[in-house]
C-alpha positions as CSV (number, residue, x, y, z in Angstrom):
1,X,-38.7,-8.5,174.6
2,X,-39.0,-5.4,172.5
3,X,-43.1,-4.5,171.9
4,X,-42.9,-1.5,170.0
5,X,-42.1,-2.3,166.4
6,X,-41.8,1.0,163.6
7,X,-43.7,-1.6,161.3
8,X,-45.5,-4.8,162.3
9,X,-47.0,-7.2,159.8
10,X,-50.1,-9.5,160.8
11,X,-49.2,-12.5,158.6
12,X,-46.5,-14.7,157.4
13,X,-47.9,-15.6,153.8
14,X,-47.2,-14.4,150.6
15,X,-48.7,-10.6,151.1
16,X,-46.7,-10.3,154.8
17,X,-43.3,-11.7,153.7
18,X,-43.3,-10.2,150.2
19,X,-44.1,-6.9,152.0
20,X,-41.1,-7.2,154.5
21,X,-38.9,-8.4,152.1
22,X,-39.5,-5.0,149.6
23,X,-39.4,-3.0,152.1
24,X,-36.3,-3.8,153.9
25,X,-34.8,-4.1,150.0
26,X,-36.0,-0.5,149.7
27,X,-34.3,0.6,153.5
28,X,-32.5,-2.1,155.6
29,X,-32.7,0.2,159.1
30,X,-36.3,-0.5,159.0
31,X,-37.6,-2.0,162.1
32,X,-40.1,-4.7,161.0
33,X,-41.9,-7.7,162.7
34,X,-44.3,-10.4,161.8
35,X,-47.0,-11.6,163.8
36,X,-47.4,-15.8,162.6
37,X,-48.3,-18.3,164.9
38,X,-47.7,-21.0,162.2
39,X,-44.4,-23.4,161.6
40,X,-45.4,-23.9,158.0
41,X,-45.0,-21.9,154.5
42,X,-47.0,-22.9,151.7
43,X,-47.4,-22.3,148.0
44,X,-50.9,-22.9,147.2
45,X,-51.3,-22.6,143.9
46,X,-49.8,-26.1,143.0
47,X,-52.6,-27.3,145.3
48,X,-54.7,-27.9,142.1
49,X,-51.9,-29.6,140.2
50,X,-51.3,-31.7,143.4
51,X,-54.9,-32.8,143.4
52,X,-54.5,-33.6,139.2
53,X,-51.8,-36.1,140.1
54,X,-48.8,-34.1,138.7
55,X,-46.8,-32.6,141.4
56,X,-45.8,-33.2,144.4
57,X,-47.2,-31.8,148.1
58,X,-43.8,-32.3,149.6
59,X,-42.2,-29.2,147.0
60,X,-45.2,-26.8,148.6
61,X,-44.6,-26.5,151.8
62,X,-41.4,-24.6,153.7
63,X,-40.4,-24.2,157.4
64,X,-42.0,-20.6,157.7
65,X,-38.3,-20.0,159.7
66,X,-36.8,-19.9,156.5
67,X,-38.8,-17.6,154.6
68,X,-38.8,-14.9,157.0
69,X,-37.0,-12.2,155.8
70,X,-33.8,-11.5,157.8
71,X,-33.5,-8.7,160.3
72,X,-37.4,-9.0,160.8
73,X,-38.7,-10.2,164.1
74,X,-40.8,-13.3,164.2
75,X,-43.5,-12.8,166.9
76,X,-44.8,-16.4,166.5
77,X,-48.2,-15.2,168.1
78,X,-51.6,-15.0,166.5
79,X,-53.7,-11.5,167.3
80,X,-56.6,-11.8,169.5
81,X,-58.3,-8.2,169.0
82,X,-57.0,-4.6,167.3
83,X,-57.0,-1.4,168.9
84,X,-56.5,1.0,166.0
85,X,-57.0,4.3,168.2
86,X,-54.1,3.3,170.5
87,X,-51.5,2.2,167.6
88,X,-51.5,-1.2,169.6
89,X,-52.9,-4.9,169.6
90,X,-52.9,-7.6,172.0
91,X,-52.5,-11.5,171.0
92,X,-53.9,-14.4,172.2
93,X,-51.0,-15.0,174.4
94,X,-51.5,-12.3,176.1
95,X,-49.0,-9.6,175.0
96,X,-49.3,-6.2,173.7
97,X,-47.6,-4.7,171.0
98,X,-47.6,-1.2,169.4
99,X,-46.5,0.2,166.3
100,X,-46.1,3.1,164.0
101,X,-47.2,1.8,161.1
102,X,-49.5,-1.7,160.8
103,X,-49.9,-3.9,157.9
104,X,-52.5,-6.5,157.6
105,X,-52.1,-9.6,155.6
106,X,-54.4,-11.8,157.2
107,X,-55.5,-13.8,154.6
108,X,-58.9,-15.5,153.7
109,X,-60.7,-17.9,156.5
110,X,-61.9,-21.4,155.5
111,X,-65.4,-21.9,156.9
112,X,-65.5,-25.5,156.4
113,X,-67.8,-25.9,159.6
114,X,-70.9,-24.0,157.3
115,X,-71.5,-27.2,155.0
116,X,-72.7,-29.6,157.3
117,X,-71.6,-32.7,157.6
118,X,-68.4,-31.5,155.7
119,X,-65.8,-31.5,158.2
120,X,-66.7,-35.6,158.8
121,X,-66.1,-37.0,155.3
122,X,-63.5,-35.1,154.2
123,X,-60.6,-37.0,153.0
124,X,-63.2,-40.4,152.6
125,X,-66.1,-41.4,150.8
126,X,-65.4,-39.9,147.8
127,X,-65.3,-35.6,149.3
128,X,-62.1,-33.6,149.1
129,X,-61.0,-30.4,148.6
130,X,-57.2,-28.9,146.6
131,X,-57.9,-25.9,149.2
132,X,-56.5,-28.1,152.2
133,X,-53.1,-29.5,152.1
134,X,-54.2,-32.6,153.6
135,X,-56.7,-33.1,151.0
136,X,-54.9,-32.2,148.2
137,X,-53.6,-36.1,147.1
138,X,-56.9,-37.7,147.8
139,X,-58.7,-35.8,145.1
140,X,-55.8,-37.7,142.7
141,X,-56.9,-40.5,144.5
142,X,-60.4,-40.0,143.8
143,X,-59.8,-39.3,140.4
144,X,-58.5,-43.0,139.9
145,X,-61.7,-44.6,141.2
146,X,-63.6,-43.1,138.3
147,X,-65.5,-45.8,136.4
148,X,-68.2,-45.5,133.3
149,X,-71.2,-43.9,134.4
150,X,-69.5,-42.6,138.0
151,X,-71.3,-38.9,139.2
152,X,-68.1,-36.2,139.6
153,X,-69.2,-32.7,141.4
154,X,-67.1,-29.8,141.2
155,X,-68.7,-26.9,144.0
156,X,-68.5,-23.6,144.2
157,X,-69.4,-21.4,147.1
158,X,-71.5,-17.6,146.2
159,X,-69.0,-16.0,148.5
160,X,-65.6,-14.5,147.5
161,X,-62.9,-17.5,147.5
162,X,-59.1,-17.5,147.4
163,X,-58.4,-18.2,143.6
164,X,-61.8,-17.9,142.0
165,X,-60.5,-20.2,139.4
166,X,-59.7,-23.3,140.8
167,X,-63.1,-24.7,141.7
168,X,-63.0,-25.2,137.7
169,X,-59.0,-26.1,137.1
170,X,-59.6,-29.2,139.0
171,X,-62.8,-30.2,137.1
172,X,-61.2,-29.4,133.7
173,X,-58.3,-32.0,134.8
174,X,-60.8,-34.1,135.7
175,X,-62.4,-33.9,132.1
176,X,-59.3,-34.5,130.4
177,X,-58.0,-37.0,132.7
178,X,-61.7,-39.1,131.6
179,X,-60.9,-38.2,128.0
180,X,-57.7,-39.8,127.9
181,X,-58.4,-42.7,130.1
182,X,-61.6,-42.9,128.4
183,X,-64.2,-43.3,131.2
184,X,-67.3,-41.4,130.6
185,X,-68.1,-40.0,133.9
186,X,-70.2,-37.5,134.6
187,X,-68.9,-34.3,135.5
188,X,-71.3,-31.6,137.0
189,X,-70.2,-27.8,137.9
190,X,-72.2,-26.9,140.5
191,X,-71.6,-23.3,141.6
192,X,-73.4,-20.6,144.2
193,X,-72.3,-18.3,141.3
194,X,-73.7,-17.2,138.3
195,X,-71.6,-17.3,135.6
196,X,-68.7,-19.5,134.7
197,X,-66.1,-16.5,134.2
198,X,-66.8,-12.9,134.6
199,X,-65.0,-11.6,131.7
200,X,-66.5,-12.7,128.3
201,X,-63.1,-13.3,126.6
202,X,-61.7,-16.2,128.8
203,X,-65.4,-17.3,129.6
204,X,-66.1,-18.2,125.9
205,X,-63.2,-19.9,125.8
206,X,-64.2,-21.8,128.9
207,X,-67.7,-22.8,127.9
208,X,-65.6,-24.4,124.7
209,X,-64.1,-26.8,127.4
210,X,-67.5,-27.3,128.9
211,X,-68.3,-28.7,125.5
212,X,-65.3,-30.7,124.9
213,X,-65.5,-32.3,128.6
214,X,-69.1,-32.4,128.5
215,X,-69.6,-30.9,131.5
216,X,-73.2,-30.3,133.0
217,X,-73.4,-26.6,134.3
218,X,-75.8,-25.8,137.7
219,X,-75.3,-21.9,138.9
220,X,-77.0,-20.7,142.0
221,X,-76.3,-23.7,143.7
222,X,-75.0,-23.6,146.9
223,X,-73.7,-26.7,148.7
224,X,-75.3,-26.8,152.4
225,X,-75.1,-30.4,153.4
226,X,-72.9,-33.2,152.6
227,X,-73.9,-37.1,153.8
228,X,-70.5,-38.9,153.1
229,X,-71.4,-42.4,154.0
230,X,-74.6,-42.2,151.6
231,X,-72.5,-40.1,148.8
232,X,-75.1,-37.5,148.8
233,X,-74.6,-33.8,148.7
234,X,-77.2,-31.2,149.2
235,X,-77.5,-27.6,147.3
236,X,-79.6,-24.5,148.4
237,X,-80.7,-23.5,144.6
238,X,-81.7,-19.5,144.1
239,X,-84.2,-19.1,141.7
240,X,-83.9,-15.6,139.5
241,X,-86.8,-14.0,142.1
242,X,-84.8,-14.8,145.4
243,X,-86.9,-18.2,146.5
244,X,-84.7,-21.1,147.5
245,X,-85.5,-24.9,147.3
246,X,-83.1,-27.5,147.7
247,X,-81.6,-30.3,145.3
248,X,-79.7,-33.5,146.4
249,X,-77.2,-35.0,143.7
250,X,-75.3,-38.0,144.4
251,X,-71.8,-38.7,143.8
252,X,-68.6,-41.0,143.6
253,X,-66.4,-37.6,143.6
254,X,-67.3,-34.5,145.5
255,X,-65.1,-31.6,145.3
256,X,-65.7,-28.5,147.8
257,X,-64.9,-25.4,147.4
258,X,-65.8,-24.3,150.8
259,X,-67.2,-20.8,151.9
260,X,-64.7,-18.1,152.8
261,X,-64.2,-14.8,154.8
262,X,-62.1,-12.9,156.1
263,X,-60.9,-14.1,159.2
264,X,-63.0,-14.0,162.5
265,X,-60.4,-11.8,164.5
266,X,-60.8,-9.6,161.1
267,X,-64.2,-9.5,161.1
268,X,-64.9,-8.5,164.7
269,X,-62.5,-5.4,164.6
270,X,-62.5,-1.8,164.2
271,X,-60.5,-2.5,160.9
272,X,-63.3,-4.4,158.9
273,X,-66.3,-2.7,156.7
274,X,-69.9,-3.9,156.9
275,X,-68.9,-7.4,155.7
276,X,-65.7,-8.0,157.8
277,X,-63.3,-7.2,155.1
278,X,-60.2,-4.8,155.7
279,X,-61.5,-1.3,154.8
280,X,-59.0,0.4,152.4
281,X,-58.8,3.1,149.1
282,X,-58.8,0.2,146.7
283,X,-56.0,2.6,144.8
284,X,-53.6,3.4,147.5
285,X,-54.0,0.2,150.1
286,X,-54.3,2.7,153.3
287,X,-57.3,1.8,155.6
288,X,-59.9,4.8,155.2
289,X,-60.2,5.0,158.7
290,X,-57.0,4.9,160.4
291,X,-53.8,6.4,158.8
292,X,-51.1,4.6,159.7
293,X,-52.9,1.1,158.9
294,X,-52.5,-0.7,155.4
295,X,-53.4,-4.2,154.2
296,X,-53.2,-5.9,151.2
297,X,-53.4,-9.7,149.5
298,X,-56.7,-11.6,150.2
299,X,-57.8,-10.0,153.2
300,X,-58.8,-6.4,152.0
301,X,-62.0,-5.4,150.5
302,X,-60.4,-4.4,147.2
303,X,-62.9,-5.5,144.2
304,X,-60.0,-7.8,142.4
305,X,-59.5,-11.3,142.2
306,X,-57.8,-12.4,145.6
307,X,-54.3,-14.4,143.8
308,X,-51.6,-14.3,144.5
309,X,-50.8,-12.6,141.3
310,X,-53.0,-9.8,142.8
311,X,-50.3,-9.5,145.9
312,X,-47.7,-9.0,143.4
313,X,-48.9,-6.0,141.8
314,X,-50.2,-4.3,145.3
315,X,-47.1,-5.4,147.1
316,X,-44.9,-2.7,145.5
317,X,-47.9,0.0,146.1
318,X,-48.3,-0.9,149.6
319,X,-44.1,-0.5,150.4
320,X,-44.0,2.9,148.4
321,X,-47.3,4.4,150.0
322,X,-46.0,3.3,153.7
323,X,-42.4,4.9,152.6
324,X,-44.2,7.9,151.8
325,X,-46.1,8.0,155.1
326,X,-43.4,7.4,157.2
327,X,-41.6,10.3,155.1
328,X,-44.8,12.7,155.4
329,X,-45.4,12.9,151.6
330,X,-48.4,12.2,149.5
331,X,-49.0,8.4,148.7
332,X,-48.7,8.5,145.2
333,X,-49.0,4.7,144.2
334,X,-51.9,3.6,143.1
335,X,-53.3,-0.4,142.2
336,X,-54.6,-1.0,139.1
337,X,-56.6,-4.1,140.4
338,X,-54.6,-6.1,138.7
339,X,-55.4,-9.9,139.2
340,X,-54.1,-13.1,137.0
341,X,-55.8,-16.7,137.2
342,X,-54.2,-19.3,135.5
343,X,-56.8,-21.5,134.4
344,X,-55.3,-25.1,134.1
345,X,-57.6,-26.5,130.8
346,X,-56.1,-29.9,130.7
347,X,-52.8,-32.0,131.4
348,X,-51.0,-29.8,129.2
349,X,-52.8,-26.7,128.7
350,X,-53.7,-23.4,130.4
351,X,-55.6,-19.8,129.8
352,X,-53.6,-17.4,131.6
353,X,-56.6,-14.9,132.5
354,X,-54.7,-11.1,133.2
355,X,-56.8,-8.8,134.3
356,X,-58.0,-5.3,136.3
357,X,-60.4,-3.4,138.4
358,X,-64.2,-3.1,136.3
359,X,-62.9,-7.0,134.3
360,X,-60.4,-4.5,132.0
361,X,-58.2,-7.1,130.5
362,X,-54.3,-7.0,131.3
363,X,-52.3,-9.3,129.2
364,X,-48.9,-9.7,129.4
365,X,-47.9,-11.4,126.7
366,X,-47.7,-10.8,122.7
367,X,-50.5,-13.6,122.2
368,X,-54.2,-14.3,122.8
369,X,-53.9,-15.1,126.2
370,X,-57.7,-16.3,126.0
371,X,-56.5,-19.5,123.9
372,X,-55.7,-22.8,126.3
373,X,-51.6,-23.2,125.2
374,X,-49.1,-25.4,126.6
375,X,-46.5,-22.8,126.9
376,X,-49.0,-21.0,129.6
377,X,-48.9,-25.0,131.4
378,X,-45.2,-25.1,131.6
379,X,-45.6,-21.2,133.4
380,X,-47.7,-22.4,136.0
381,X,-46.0,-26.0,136.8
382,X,-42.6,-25.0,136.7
383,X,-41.8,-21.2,136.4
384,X,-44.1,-19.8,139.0
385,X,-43.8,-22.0,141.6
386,X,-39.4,-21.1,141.3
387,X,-40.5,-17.3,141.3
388,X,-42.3,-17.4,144.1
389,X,-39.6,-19.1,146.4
390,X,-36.8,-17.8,145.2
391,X,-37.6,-13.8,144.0
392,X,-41.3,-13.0,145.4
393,X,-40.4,-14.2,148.8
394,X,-37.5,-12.5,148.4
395,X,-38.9,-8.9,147.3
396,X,-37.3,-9.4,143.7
397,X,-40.2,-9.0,142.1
């Protein structure tokens, strides 16, 4: 078994395979290998569309065998701890392996277990979640059980999540899946956060929905405890001069967001910053420590959205700064911050949010982006979901 690789990747999701796949586009004698313990390959963005009812969980998940690039070793190991100063790590099965250049693409850690009471409802009395692939088709089944009068919360956590957007596509299906069945339900955001959008342009647009769905806003609200049997769900609320109380809201629907991190192995190694994130030049993806180390997708402790659009701006940075390295030349890519959230407003209508590092709006296309528009609907359900299996994976883009 060969344990020195010239690059090895920690990850097999989007950010690790799109990064193998470019780079062995960009030179096919590269030695590369992927550290992924897991069988499975998913596209979680449809999650959300999943949980409205209108696609199916089957056409998001892959045998990860098949998305892994060719001529790359698959190490189907998961790392147990880093050591950076030694160009080595060891994995939880006990081997070693040492590289020249490492790339992390580690992802963002569920932390389920910090709402209690969470982990034993879920998927029953009325709590689910799109960010679980088992849960994905009960929230469609949940939405069906809406009656007149019925209590539907929508969480959010206060820490960073994987797709900030989607706490809110859900609920917006929700609202216009009420409208048209006409069930008045009421719908409650209730959100650790503080705003409903951070960039004022796709945030007015999204209080407009707010309006139409009549949707009851609660910020600073974080959900800390969750009593399935009794339908009850309580929230830590922050008042503007730091004090907390607590608030209990019932429910027929719960929707959890849960909180995120980076991933415990992360967290605990010489790699992460003060809050366990990946420590890199938000410009040029290299860690600011260690030289020969790079990371990039939802992992790092770049201030962007963590998307998956967001991997497919850095991706192309990260393979041209790590061909420089390995050449002994200045890195001279640089990311812009880039991020996109498509923000599902109804059954047939989206805001595609585009946008950069300090919330400088990126648009892509000739239009108000900012304006909910079925032709933005048909991007998400049916043309991103083929890009991404057949030309991200792929490094065609």
């Amino acid at each position: 078994m060969t344990t020195h690789h010239q690059i090895l990747i920690v990850g097999g999701g989007n950010a690790g395979i799109a990064a193998a796949a470019q780079l062995l586009r960009a030179d096919k004698k590269l030695n590369i290998a992927i550290l992924e313990p897991g069988d499975k390959h998913y596209y979680m963005p449809a999650w959300t569309l999943v949980g409205g009812g209108i696609f199916n969980m089957k056409a998001t998940i892959r045998d990860e065998k098949d998305v892994i690039p060719k001529n790359t070793t698959w190490i189907k190991e998961s790392v147990d701890r880093f050591e950076p100063d030694q160009n080595r790590l060891h994995t939880s099965a006990g081997n070693t392996y040492t590289y020249d250049v490492l790339i992390v693409a580690a992802g963002i850690q569920m932390n389920w277990h910090l709402v209690k009471g969470l982990t034993e409802t879920l998927g029953k009395n009325g709590v689910t979640s799109n960010y679980h692939k088992d849960y994905a088709p009960y929230t469609w089944e949940c939405f069906q059980t809406l009656r007149d009068g019925d209590a539907a919360l929508f969480t959010a956590p206060s820490t960073p999540t994987r797709c900030g957007g989607a706490p809110q596509k859900i609920m917006y299906l929700a609202g216009d899946y009420c409208k048209k069945k006409k069930i008045n339900a009421h719908i409650e955001f209730v959100s650790g956060g503080s705003v409903i959008f951070g960039i004022k342009r796709y945030a007015d647009e999204l209080m407009k929905l707010v309006q139409d769905y009549k949707i009851d806003l609660h910020f600073k609200h974080d959900l800390v405890e969750v009593a399935g049997p009794n339908r009850v769900a309580t929230f830590r609320v922050t008042a503007p001069d730091g004090s907390t109380s607590e608030v209990k809201k019932t429910f027929k629907l719960l929707h959890v967001v849960p909180p995120q991190s980076a991933p415990d192995f992360i967290k605990e190694s010489p790699l992460a910053d003060e809050k366990g994130w990946v420590d890199v030049d938000k410009f040029t993806l290299q860690h600011k420590r260690f030289a020969n180390v790079f990371s990039l997708g939802d992992v790092t402790n770049t201030p962007n959205a963590k998307t998956g659009a967001a991997i497919r701006k850095q991706t192309p940075v990260l393979v041209k700064n790590i061909l420089s390295f390995l050449q002994q030349q200045p890195l001279a890519a640089s990311y812009s911050g880039y991020g996109s959230c498509p923000l599902v407003a109804g059954y047939d209508k989206l805001i595609l949010a585009e946008f950069g590092y300090d919330n400088k709006v990126m648009e892509t296309f000739p239009f108000d982006q900012s304006k909910p528009r079925w032709s933005m609907f048909i991007l998400k359900k049916y043309i991103l979901p083929w890009l991404y299996w057949n030309k991200i994976l792929k490094g065609q883009m």
